[in-house]
C-alpha positions as CSV (number, residue, x, y, z in Angstrom):
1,X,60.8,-29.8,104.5
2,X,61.4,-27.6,101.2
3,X,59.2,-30.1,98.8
4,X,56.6,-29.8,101.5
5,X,56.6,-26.4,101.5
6,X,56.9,-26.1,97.8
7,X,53.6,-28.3,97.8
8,X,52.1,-25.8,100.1
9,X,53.5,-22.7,97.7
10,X,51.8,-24.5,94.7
11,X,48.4,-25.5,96.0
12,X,48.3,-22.2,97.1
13,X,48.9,-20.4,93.5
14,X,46.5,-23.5,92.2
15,X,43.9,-22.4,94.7
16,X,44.3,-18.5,93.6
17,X,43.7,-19.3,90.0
18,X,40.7,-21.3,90.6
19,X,39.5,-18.8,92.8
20,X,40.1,-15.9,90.6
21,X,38.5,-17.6,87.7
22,X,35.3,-19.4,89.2
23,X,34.6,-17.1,92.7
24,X,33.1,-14.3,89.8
25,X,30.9,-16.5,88.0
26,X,29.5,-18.2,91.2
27,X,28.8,-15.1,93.3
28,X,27.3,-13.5,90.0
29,X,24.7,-16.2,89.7
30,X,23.6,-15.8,93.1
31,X,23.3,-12.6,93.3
32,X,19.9,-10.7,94.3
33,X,18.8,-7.7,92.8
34,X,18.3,-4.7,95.3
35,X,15.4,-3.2,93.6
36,X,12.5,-4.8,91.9
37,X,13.1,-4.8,88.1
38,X,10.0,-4.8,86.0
39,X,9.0,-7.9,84.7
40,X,5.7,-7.1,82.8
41,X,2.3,-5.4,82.7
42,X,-1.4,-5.0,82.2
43,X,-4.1,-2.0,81.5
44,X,-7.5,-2.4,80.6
45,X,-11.2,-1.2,80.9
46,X,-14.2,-2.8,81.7
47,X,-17.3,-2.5,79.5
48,X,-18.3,0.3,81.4
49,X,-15.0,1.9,81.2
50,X,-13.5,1.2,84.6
51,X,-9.6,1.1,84.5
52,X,-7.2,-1.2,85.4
53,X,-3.3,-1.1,86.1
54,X,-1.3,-4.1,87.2
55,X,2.2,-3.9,86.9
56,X,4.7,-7.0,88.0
57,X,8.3,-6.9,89.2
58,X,10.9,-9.1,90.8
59,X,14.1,-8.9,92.8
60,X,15.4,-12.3,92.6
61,X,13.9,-13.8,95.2
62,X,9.9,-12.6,95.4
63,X,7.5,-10.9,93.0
64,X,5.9,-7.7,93.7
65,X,3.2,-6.1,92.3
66,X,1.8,-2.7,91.6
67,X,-2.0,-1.9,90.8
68,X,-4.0,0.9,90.8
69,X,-8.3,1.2,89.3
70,X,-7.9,5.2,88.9
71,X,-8.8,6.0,92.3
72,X,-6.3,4.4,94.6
73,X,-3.1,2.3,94.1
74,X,-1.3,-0.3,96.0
75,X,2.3,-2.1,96.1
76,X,3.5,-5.1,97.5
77,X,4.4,-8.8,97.5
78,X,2.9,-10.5,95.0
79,X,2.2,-14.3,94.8
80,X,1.3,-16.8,91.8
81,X,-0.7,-20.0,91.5
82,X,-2.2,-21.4,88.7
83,X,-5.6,-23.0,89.1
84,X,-8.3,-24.5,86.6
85,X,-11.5,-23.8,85.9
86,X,-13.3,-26.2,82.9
87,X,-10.8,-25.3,79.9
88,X,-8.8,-22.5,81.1
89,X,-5.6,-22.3,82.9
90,X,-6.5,-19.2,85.3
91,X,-3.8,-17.5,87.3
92,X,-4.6,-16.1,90.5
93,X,-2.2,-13.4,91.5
94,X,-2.4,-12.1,95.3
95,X,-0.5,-8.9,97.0
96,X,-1.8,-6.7,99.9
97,X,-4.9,-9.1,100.8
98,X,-6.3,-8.6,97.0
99,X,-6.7,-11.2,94.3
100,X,-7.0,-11.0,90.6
101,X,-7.4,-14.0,88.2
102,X,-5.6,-13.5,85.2
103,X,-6.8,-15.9,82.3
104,X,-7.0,-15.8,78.6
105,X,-10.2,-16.4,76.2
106,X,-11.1,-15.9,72.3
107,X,-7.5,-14.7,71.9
108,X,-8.5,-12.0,74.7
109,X,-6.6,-11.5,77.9
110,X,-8.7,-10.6,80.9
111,X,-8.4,-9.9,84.9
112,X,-11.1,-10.6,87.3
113,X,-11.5,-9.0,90.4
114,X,-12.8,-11.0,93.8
115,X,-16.1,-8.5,93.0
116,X,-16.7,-10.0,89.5
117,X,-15.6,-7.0,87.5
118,X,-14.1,-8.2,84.2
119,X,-11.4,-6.1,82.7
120,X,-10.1,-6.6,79.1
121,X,-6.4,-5.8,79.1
122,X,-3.4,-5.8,77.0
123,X,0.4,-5.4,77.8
124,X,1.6,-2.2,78.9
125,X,5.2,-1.0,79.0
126,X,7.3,0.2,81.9
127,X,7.3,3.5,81.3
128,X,3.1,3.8,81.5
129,X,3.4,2.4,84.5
130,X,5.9,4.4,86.0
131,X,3.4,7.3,84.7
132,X,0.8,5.6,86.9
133,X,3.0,5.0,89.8
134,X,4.7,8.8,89.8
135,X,0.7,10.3,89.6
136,X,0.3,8.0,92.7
137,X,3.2,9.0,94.8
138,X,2.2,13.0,94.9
C-alpha cells in the first residue's frame, strides 16, 4: 500500500511540474484579445479631392474595420476575400453592408468604392486614425 501511494505522491509532483511549466505557454497562445488592436491603415483622395479613411483591427478571432469619407463614419466586422480581375490580385473588404476593393497598380495603392469612386491612398498610422475616430465620436 505505501509504494502505491508513493506512486500516487510522485505522479502527482510529476503532474505539478508539467503543469506549472506547460499550462502558461498553452493558455497564452490561445488567448483572445479583448479589444481590437490596430492592424493597419489607409487615407486617400480622389482626383477630385474626396477623402478616404479605412482603418483595420483584430482581436484574435475577427477583423473589424473603421471608415469614414469626411462626412460620416462607420465600425464594424470586417471580412477579407481576395478575388481576380485580369492581372491584379483585388481584395474585397466588407463591414456594415459596404464593400471596398483594395488593389495595387503602377506602384500605386488604390480603394474602390461599390459607386466607382477611385481613391489613391497610402498607409496611415494609428494615431491619425484615432484623430478621425475621436472627431467622430463627439
Amino acid at each position: 500500500m505505501r509504494n502505491v501511494l508513493k506512486s500516487f505522491a510522485g505522479f502527482l509532483t510529476a503532474l505539478g511540474i508539467f503543469t506549472f511549466i506547460f499550462a502558461p505557454t498553452v493558455f497564452a497562445s490561445t488567448a483572445v484579445y479583448e479589444e481590437p488592436i490596430f492592424e493597419y491603415a489607409f487615407q486617400g483622395k480622389t482626383d477630385s479631392g474626396k477623402e478616404l479613411a479605412l482603418a483595420i483591427y483584430s482581436d484574435g478571432e475577427e477583423n473589424y474595420a473603421f471608415f469614414t469619407d469626411g462626412f460620416s463614419s462607420s465600425y464594424g466586422k470586417c471580412t477579407f476575400k481576395d478575388v481576380s480581375k485580369k492581372d491584379n490580385i483585388i481584395t474585397k473588404m466588407t463591414t456594415n453592408d459596404v464593400r471596398f476593393y483594395y488593389y495595387e497598380k503602377d506602384g500605386k495603392m488604390y480603394i474602390q468604392t461599390e459607386d466607382d469612386t477611385t481613391y489613391q491612398v497610402e498607409y496611415s498610422t494609428a494615431e491619425a486614425i484615432n484623430k478621425l475616430r475621436i472627431k467622430f465620436q463627439k
